[in-house]
C-alpha positions, 0 to 999 in steps of 0.5 A: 514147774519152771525149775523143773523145765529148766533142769530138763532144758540143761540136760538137754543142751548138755547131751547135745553139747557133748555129742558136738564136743566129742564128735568134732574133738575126735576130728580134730585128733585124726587132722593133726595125728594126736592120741584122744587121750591128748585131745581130752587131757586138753581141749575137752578136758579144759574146755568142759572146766570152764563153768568151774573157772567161771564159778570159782573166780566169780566167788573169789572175786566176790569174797566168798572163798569156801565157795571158790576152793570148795567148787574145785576141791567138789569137782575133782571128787565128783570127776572121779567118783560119780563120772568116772565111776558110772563110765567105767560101769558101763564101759572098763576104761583103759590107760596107756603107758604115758598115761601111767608114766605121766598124767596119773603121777601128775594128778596125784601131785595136783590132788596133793598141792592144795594141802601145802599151800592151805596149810598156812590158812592161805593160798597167796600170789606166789602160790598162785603163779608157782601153781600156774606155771606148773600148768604152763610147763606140764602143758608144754611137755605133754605137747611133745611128747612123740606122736603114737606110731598107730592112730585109734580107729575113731569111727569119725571123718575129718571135717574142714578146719573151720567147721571142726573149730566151731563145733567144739566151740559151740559144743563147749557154748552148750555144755557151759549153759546148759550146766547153769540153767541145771545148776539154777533149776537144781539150786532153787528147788533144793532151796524150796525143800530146805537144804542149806546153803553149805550142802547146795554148794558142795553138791549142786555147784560143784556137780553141777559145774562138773557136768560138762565133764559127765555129759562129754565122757558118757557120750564118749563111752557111747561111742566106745572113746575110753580114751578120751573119757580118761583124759578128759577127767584127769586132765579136768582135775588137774586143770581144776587145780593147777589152772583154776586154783592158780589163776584165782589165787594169782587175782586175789589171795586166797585166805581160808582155815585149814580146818574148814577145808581140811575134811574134803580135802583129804577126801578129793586125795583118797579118791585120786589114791584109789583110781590111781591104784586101780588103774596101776595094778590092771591098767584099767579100771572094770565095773566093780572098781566104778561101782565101788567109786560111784558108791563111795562118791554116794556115801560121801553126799549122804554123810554131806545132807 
C-alpha cells in the first residue's frame, strides 16, 4: 500500500511540475522573443534530464557502469518511443526548417556516437571532453541562430523575471522528486513480484527518469505547444548523450563490453532513424506514426520482461 501511495504522490507532483515548467518556460519565450522550440531544445529539455544526470553519475560514481550508459542509451528509446509517441497520438507534432536543417541531424549524430567510442569496450576522458565540448559548441550555435521574424501565439502572459525564474526552478524541483518517489514505489513493487534487477533497470529507472520529459510535453500538448513538445525530447536525447555521457566519462572512465550494450544500442539508433524519417518526409509526425512508435517502444519492453 505505501508503494502504491508513493507511485500516486509521483504522478501527482509530476503533473504539477510540468504544468509550472511549461507555463513559466513559454513566459520566458515571449520575455526574450525566442522560439519554443528553443526554449524546449534547452530549458525544458536540460532541465527535465536532470534525474537522468543524477541517475547516471551517481551509478558511475558507484561502479555500476551497465546502469549509468543503460540509464541514457533507455531514456533516449523511451524519449522517442513511448513520450514522443503517445504525444503525437493525440496531437500531430510539427518541426520547423531549423529543426530539420539542425537539431534532427544533430540527434542523429549524438544517437550514433556511443557506437564509436564503445566500440573499444570503453568511453575514456578524452572521449568524454570531445563529447562535452560537442554539447558546449551546438549549445552556442543554436543560441545565435536569428530570431523567428513572427512570434507563436502561446496563449500566456509575461510574468516578471524573478517569478518566471522561480516557477521553472520550482517546476524542475517537482518533476525531479516526483520521478524518484514514482521510481522508488515502482522499483519495490516490481521487486515484490519478482522482476530482475537487469529488467527494472532498463525499464523503471530509465522510464522513470525520463518522466519529467512525459509529464512536461503531455502538458504541452494540452495546451497545443507541439513546439516545444519537440524540442523538449530532441534536445532531452541529445543532451542524454552529449551531456551526461560526456561529463560521466570525463569524472571516471567508462569501461563496458561492447557486446552488453550492443543490442539496445542499436535499437536507441533504429528509433531516432524512424522519427527522423518520419518528420523528413511530411514534416510531422501524425497519430499513426506515434501509434506505430509507441508500439514498437512496447514491443520492445515485452521482448525485454
Amino acid at each position: 500500500m505505501l508503494d502504491v501511495l508513493l507511485i500516486l504522490l509521483g504522478v501527482g507532483l509530476l503533473y504539477v511540475g510540468g504544468e509550472l515548467l511549461v507555463r513559466f518556460a513559454s513566459s520566458l519565450a515571449l520575455r526574450f522573443n525566442l522560439s519554443p522550440l528553443v526554449i524546449g531544445l534547452t530549458v525544458v529539455a536540460f532541465g527535465t534530464s536532470a534525474p537522468e544526470l543524477a541517475a547516471t553519475l551517481t551509478a558511475a560514481l558507484n561502479g555500476s557502469v551497465a546502469i549509468a550508459t543503460g540509464n541514457v542509451i533507455g531514456s533516449n528509446t523511451a524519449n522517442l518511443g513511448l513520450i514522443l509517441g503517445l504525444c503525437a497520438l493525440l496531437l500531430p507534432i510539427g518541426i520547423t526548417k531549423s529543426g530539420l536543417r539542425r537539431d534532427i541531424p544533430i540527434m542523429l549524430f549524438a544517437a550514433f556516437l556511443p557506437l564509436l567510442w564503445f566500440v573499444d569496450g570503453e568511453m575514456n576522458r578524452t572521449e568524454g571532453l570531445i563529447t562535452f565540448v560537442m554539447l558546449i559548441i551546438y549549445l552556442v550555435w543554436m543560441l545565435r541562430t536569428p530570431k523567428a521574424a513572427t512570434q507563436e501565439d502561446l496563449s500566456v502572459h509575461t510574468h516578471p523575471l524573478w517569478l518566471t525564474l522561480l516557477g521553472i526552478i520550482g517546476g524542475l524541483a517537482l518533476l525531479v522528486g516526483g520521478a524518484q518517489v514514482l521510481v522508488e514505489g515502482a522499483s519495490n513493487l516490481a521487486r515484490t513480484f519478482g522482476v530482475p534487477e537487469k529488467v527494472i533497470g532498463l525499464t523503471l529507472v530509465a522510464v522513470g527518469t525520463s518522466l519529467p520529459e512525459l509529464a512536461s510535453s503531455l502538458v504541452a500538448v494540452l495546451k497545443r505547444h507541439t513546439d516545444m513538445v519537440l524540442g523538449n525530447i530532441i534536445g532531452s536525447n541529445i543532451f542524454n548523450v552529449l551531456g551526461i555521457l560526456g561529463l560521466s566519462s570525463l569524472i571516471i572512465p567508462l569501461e563496458q563490453p561492447f557486446a552488453d550494450l550492443n543490442v539496445d544500442l542499436f535499437i536507441m539508433i533504429a528509433f531516432s532513424l524512424v522519427t527522423a524519417l518520419f518528420l523528413i518526409t511530411a514534416k510531422k509526425l501524425v497519430r499513426w506514426e506515434g501509434f506505430t512508435l509507441m508500439g514498437a517502444y512496447l514491443g520492445y519492453v515485452v521482448w525485454l520482461f
